[in-house]
ROVEXKE-188337 format. One record per residue (C-alpha): x, y, z. Coordinates in steps of 0.02 Angstrom, whole numbers, plus 50000, padded with zeros to 5 digits. Last residue first. Layout:
# residues N
px:py:pz
X:Y:Z
...
END
This chain:
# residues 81
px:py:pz
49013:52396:50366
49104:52276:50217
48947:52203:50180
49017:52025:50207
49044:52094:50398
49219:52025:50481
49268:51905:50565
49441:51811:50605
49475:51675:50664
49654:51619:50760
49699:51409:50739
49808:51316:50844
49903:51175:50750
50060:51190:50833
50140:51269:50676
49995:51420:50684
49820:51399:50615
49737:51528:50488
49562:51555:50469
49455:51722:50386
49301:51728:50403
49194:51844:50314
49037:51849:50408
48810:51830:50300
48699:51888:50427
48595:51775:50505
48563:51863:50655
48605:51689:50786
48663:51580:50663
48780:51710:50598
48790:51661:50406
48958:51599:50311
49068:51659:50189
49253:51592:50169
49445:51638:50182
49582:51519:50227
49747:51495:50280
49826:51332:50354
49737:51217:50209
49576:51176:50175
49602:51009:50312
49591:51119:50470
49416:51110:50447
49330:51247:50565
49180:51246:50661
49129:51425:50718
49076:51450:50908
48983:51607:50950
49004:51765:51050
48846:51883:51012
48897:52076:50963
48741:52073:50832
48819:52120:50645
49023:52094:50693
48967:51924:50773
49097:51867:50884
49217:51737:50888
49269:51567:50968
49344:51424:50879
49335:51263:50810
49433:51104:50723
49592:51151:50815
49730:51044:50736
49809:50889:50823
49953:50808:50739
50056:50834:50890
50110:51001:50815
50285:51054:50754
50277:51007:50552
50112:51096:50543
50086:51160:50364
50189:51028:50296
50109:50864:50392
49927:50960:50356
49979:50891:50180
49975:50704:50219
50097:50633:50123
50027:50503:50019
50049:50318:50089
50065:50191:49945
50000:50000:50000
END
């Protein structure tokens, strides 16, 4: 059997192999703290739409995780307010 590299191996060469799969932010529309679910597997920087499900207003998030696999988000309004 072939094993491919995995590529979250690259991006985080120093971590136990563990990367954060959420984090905590707030709503830039309604102030509320929520939980957002990442996937570490898109890659160690990413950028991506998705709706408050508490005002349902459409965030830019922004993702990036650090070389131990801990991730920092990022939101911001889609409106650009």
């Amino acid at each position: 059997m072939i094993r491919l590299p995995d590529p979250l191996d690259e991006d985080f060469p120093l971590g136990d192999g563990t990367a954060a799969s959420e984090a905590d932010a707030t709503c830039p529309y309604c102030g509320e703290t929520v939980t957002v679910t990442l996937d570490p597997g898109g890659g160690a920087h990413q950028v991506y739409v998705e709706d408050c499900p508490v005002c349902c207003q459409p965030w830019v998030i922004v993702a990036r995780w650090d070389a131990e696999g801990g991730a920092s988000v990022e939101l911001s309004r889609e409106d650009g307010g």
